[in-house]
C-alpha positions as CSV (number, residue, x, y, z in Angstrom):
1,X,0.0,0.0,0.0
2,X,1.0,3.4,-0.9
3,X,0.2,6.8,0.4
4,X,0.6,10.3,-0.3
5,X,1.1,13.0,2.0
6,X,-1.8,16.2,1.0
7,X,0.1,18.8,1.9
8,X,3.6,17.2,-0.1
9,X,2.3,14.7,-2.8
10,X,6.1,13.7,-3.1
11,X,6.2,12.5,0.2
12,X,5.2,8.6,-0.7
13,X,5.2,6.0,2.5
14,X,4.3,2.6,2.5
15,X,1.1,1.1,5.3
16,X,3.9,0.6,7.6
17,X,5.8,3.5,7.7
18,X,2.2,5.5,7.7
19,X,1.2,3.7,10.8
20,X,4.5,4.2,12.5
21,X,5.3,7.8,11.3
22,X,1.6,9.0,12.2
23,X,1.8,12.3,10.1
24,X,3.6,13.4,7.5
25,X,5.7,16.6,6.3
26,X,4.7,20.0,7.6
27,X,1.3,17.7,9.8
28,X,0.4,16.5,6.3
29,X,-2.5,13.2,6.8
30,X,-1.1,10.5,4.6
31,X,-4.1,9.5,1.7
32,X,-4.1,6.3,-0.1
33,X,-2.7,6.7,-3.6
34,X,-5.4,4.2,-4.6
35,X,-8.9,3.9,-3.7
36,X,-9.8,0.1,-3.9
37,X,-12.9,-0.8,-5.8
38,X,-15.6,-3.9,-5.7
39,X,-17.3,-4.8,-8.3
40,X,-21.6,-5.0,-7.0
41,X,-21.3,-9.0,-7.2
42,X,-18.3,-8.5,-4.9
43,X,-20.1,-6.6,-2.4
44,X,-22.9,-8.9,-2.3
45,X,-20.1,-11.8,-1.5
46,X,-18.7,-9.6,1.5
47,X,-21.6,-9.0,2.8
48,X,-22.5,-13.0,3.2
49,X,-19.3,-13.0,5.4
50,X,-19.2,-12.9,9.2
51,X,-17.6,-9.4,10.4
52,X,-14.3,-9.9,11.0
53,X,-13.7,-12.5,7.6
54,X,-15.2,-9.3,5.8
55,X,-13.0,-6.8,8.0
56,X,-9.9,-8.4,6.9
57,X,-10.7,-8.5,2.8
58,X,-11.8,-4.9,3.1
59,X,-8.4,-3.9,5.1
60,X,-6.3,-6.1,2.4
61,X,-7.9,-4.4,-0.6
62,X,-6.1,-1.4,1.2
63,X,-3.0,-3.1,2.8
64,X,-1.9,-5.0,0.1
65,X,1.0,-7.9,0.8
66,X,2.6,-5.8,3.4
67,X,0.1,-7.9,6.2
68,X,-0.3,-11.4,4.7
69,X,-3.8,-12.5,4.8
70,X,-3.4,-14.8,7.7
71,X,-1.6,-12.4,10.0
72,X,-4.3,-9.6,8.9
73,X,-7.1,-12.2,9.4
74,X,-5.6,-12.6,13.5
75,X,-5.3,-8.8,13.8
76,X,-8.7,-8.2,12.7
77,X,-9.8,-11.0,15.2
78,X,-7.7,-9.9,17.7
79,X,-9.2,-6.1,17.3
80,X,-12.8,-6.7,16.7
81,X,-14.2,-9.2,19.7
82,X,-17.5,-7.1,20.0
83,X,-20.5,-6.4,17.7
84,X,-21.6,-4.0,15.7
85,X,-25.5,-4.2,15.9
86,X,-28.0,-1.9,14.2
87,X,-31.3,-1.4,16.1
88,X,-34.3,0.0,15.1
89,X,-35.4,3.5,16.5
90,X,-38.5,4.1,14.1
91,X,-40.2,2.4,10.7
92,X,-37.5,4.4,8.7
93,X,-34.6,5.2,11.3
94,X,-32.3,2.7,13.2
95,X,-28.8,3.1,14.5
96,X,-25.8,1.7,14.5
97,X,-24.7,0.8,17.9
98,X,-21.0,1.4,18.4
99,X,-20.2,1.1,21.6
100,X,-20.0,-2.6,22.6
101,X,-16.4,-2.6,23.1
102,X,-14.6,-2.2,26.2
103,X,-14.6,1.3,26.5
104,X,-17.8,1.8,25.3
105,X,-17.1,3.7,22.2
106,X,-17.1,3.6,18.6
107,X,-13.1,4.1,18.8
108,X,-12.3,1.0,20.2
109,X,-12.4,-0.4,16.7
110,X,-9.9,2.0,15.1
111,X,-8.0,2.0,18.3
112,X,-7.7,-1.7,18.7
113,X,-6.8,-2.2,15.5
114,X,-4.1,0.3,14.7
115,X,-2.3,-1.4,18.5
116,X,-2.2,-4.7,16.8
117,X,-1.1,-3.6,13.7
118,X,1.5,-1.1,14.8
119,X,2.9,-4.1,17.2
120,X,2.8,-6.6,13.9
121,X,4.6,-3.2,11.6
122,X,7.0,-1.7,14.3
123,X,8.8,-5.4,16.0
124,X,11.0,-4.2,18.6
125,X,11.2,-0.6,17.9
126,X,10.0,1.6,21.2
127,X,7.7,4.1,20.7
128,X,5.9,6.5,22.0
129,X,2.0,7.2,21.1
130,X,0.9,11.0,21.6
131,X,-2.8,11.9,21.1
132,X,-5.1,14.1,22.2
133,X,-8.7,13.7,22.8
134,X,-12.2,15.1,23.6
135,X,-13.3,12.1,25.2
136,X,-13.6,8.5,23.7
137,X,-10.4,8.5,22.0
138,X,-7.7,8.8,24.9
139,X,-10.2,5.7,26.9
140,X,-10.1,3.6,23.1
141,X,-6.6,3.8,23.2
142,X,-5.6,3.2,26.0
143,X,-6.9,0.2,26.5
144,X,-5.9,-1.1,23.2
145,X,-2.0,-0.3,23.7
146,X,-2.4,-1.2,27.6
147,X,0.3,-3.2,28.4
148,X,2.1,-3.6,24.9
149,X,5.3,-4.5,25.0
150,X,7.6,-1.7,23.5
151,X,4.8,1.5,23.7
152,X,3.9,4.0,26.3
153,X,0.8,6.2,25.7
154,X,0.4,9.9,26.8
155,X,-2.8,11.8,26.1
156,X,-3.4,15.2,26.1
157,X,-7.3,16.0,27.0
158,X,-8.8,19.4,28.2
159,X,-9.6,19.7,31.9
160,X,-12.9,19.6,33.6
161,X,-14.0,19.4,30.3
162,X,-14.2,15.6,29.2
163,X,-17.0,13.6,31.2
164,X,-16.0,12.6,34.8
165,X,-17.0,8.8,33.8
166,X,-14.9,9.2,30.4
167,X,-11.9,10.2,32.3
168,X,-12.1,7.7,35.1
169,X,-11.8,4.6,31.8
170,X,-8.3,6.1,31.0
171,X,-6.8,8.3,33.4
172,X,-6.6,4.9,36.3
173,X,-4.8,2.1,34.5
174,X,-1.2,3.5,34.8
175,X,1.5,1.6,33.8
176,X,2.3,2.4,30.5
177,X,-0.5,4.3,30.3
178,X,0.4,8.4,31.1
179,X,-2.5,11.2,31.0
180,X,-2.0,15.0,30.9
181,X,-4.9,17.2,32.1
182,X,-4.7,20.1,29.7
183,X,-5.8,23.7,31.2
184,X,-7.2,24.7,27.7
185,X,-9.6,23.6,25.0
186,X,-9.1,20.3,22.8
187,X,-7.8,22.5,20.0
188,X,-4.7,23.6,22.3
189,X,-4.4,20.1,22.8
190,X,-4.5,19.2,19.1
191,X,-2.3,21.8,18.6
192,X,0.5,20.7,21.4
193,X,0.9,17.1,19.5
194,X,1.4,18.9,16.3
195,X,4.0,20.6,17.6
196,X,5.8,17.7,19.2
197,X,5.6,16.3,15.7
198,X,7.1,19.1,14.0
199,X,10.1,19.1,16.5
200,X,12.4,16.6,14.7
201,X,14.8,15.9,17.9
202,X,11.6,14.8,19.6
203,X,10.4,12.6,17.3
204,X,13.7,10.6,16.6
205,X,14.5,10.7,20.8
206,X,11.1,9.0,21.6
207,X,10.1,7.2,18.4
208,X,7.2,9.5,18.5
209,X,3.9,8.1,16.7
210,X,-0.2,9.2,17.3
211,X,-3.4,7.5,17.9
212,X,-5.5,10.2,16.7
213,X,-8.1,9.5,13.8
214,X,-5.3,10.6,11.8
215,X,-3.9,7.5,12.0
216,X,-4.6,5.7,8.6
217,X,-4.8,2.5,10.6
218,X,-7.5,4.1,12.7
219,X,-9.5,5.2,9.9
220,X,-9.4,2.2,7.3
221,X,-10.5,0.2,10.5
222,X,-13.5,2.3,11.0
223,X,-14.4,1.8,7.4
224,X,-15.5,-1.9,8.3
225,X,-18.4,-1.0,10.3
226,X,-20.7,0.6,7.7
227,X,-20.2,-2.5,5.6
228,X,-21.5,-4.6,8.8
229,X,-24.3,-1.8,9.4
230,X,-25.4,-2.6,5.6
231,X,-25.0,-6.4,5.8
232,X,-27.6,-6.3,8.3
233,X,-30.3,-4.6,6.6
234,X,-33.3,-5.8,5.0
235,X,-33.0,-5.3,0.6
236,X,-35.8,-2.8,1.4
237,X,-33.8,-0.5,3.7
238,X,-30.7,-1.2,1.4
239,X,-32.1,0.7,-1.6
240,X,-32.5,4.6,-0.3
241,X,-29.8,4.4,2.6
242,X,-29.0,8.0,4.4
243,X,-26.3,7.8,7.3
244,X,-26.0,10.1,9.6
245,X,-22.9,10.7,11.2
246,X,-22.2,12.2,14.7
247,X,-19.1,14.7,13.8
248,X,-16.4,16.6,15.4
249,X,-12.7,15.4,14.3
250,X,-14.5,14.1,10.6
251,X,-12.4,10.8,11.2
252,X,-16.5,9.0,11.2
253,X,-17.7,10.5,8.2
254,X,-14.3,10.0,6.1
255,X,-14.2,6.1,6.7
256,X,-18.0,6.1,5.6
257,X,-17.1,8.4,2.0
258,X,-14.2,5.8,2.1
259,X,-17.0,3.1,1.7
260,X,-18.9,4.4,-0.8
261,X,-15.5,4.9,-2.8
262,X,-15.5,1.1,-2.5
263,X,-18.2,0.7,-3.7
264,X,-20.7,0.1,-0.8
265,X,-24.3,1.8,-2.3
266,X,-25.0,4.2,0.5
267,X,-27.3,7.3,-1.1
268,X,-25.4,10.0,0.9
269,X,-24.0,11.2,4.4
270,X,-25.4,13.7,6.5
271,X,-22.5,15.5,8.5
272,X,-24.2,16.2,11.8
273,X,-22.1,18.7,14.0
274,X,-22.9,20.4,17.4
275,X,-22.9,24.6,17.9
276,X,-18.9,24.2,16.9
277,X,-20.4,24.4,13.2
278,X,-17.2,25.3,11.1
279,X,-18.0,22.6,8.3
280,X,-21.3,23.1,8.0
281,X,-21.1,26.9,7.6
282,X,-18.5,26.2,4.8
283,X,-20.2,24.1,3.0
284,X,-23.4,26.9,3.1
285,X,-21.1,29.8,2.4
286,X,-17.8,28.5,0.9
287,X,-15.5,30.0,3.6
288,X,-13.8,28.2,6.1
289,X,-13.8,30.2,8.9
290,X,-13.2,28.8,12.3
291,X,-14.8,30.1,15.6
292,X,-13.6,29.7,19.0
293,X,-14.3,26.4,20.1
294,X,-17.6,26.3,22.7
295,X,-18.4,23.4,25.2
296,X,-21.3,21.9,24.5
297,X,-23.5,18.8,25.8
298,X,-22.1,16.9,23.3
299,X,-18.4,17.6,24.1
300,X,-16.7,14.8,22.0
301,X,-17.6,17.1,18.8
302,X,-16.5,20.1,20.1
303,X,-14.0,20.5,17.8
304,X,-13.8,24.1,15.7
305,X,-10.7,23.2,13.3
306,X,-11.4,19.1,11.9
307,X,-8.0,17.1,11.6
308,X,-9.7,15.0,9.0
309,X,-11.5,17.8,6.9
310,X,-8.4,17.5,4.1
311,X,-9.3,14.5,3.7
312,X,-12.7,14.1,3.0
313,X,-12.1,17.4,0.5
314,X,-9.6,14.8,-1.2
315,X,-11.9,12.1,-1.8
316,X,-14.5,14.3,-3.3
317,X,-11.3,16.0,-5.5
318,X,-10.4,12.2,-6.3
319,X,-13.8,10.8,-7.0
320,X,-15.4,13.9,-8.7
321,X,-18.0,14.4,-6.2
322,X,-19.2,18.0,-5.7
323,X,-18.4,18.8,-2.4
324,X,-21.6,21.6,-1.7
325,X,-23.4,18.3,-2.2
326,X,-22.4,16.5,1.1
327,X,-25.3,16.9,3.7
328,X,-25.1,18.6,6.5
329,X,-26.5,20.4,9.6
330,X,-25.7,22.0,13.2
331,X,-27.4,21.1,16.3
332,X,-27.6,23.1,19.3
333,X,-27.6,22.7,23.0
334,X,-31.4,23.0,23.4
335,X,-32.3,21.0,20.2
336,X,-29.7,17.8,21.7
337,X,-31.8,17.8,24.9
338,X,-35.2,17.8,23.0
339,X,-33.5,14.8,20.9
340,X,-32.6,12.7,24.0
341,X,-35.9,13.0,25.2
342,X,-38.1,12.1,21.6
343,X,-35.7,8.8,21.6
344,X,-36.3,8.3,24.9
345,X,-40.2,8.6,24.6
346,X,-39.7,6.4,21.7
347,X,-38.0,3.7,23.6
348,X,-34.5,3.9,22.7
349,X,-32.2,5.5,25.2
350,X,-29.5,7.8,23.7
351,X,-26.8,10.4,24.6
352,X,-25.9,13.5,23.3
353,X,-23.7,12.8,20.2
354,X,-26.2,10.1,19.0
355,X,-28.7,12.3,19.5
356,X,-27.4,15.1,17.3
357,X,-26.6,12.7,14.4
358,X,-30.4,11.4,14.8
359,X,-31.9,15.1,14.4
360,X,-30.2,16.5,11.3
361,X,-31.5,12.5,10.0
362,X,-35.0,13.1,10.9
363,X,-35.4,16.7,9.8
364,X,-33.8,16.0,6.5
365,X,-34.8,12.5,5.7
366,X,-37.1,12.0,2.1
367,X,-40.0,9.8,1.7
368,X,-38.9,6.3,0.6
369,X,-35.5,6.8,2.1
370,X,-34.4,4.4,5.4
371,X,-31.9,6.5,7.5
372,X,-29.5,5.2,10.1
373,X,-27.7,7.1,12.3
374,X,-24.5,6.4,14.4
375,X,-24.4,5.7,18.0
376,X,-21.0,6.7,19.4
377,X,-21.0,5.6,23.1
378,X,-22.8,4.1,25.8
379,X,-25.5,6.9,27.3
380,X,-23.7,5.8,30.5
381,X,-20.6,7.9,29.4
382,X,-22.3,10.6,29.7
383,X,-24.4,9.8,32.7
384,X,-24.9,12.8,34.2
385,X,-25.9,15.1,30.9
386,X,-28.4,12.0,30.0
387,X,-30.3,12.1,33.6
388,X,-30.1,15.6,33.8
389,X,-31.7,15.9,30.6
390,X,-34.5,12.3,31.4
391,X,-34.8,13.1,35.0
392,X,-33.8,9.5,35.8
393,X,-31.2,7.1,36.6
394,X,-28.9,5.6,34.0
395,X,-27.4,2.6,35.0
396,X,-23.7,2.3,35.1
397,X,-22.4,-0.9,32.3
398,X,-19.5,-3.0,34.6
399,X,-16.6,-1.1,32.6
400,X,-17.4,2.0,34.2
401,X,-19.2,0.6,37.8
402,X,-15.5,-0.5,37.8
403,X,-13.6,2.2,37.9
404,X,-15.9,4.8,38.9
405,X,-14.1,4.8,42.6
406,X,-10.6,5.0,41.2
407,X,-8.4,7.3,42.0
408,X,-6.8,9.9,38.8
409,X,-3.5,9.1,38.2
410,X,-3.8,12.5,35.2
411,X,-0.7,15.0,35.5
412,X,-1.6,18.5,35.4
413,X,0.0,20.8,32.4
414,X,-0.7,24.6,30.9
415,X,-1.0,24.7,27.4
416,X,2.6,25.3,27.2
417,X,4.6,23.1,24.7
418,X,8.1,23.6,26.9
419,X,6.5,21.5,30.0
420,X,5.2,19.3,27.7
421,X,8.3,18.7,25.8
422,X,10.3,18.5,28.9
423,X,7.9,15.9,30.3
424,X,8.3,13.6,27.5
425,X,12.0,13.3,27.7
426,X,11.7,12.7,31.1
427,X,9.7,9.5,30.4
428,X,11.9,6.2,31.3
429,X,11.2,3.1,29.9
């Protein structure tokens, strides 16, 4: 497999070197040089397949020989030891439940299977995983690279403004496991690891590498799941499919336009965002134009400058798409709560993120069309939003009734890349 660097097309690495290297020249997201297609008789033999059978061809039509097929086939199995099960919401909306892993998220699939690949890639090279997160991803990966042989993790996330039950999954397992509490926003965050990846003495000392969604391992992972969210729908709800996809970093909503580059007939995405609306105005106005990022309910997506935006603006350059075309819409605060509660009264408990990708669907979905929208994470992530919003209890799931007690192990950092740099080559093996 080859890939191209977007912001230096002559920078050209191979799978490995992608997952290992993380980003490219001058933070550049590596992009596969090709797009792998299946023929309509091919998709109907992948979808006949169990989930992780079909996981690995789709990953191979990417990965080429670098993974044999046996060694990719273990991976896969190794990665994806939960279910991806779509439920229905209404005649014409169900989700896609993505949150059956062990930290409750849709990340632990791109998480879990960029550890096991990087550990297959890398041998005994040490390294050094950097990411930030607004929530699920620092928990996914952790507990994918938890107790690797060879890696230590350190995640950047804002303070006091993550979930307390999010933090509690990643911040207590230790070892080599290290978390930063950030006195900033996300975006400072994002913007530290960038800058420990364009410091070049860094990178070499600690074999610095990232777990963010962009990760090309994460994303072609994550790719998987709307072929197993199609497999299991009726021919009917096949023919006039809308997803809707909860987004904030666009790492989602690129591995679903990755699908239907495959070939997978989905009828289009809707990109469902929160107040921090910096895609959605573009795409009305044709000016990118970031604002200050806001907290919201639905704090995962508060994100105001997308890592994967590039991307998803090179599929539609690649594939000839107009991208004004791409679906889209902007949720706020008030408008999440009223969403919790129609699902609720509909029987089907949701969170905030969920929620937001399950409005935009059912204000813009068309007669004849079958919409599915994602569910990101367990309501009981986000416990105290969800009862504040139902006026009742949420059970806790046993991965979180488990740590909930714990005690933080989080350092605490300003947004200041000196401390930060100084604290990473401080780290011993």
């Amino acid at each position: 497999m080859k890939l191209y660097n977007l912001k230096d097309h002559t920078e050209q690495v191979s799978f490995a070197q992608a997952v290992q290297q993380g980003l490219g020249k001058n933070q550049g997201l590596f992009f596969p040089q090709l797009l792998p297609k299946f023929t309509a008789s091919e998709i109907d033999s992948l979808l006949k397949l169990d989930f992780v059978t079909r996981s690995a061809k789709i990953l191979s039509a990417f990965i080429g020989n670098e993974i044999n097929d046996d060694d990719l086939l273990r991976l896969v199995g190794n990665a994806f030891q939960f279910p991806a099960p779509v439920k229905a919401v209404t005649d014409d909306i169900g989700t896609l439940e993505l949150y059956h892993g062990p930290t409750l998220a849709f990340k632990d699939f791109g998480g879990r299977f960029m550890a096991q690949a990087l550990v297959q890639v890398a041998a005994d090279k040490q390294i050094t995983i950097l990411t930030a997160t607004s929530g699920d991803t620092g928990a996914a990966v952790a507990h994918a690279f938890y107790h690797l042989p060879n890696i230590r993790v350190v995640i950047l996330y804002p303070e006091g403004k993550i979930s307390p039950l999010q933090e509690k999954l990643f911040c207590t397992l230790g070892d080599n496991i290290h978390t930063i509490a950030i006195k900033s926003d996300f975006d400072a965050c994002q913007s530290l690891v960038k800058q420990a990846f364009d410091d070049e003495e860094l990178k070499t000392k600690i074999g610095l590498n990232s777990a963010n969604s962009i990760n090309i391992s994460r994303l072609l992972a994550q790719i998987c799941y709307y072929f197993e969210a199609y497999a299991q729908l009726t021919p009917k709800q096949r023919e006039q499919l809308v997803i809707s996809v909860p987004s904030g970093n666009f790492g989602d909503l690129t591995a679903g336009l990755l699908a239907k580059t495959m070939g997978l007939p989905i009828k289009r995405f809707i990109a469902a965002t929160n107040a921090n609306d910096t895609v959605p105005r573009y795409l009305d106005t044709g000016k990118w134009q970031p604002h200050q990022t806001v907290a919201t309910l639905s704090n995962a997506m508060d994100v105001s400058q997308p890592n994967n935006w590039p991307r998803i603006e090179e599929i539609y350059r690649r594939e000839s798409w107009v991208l004004s075309s791409l679906a889209h819409g902007a949720v706020s605060d008030d408008e999440t709560k009223v969403a919790v509660q129609e699902l609720d009264a509909q029987g089907y408990l949701s969170e905030p993120h969920g929620a937001i990708a399950y409005r935009v669907l059912r204000d813009q979905l068309q007669d004849g069309e079958y919409g599915l929208f994602l569910g990101t994470a367990h309501p009981a992530k986000f416990k105290e939003v969800v009862e504040a919003i139902l006026h009742k209890t949420i059970p806790l799931p046993e991965a979180l009734a488990a740590r909930e007690n714990m005690t933080l192990l989080s350092h605490h950092m300003p947004n200041d890349f000196a401390q930060l740099r100084d604290f990473l080559l401080a780290l011993h093996w």
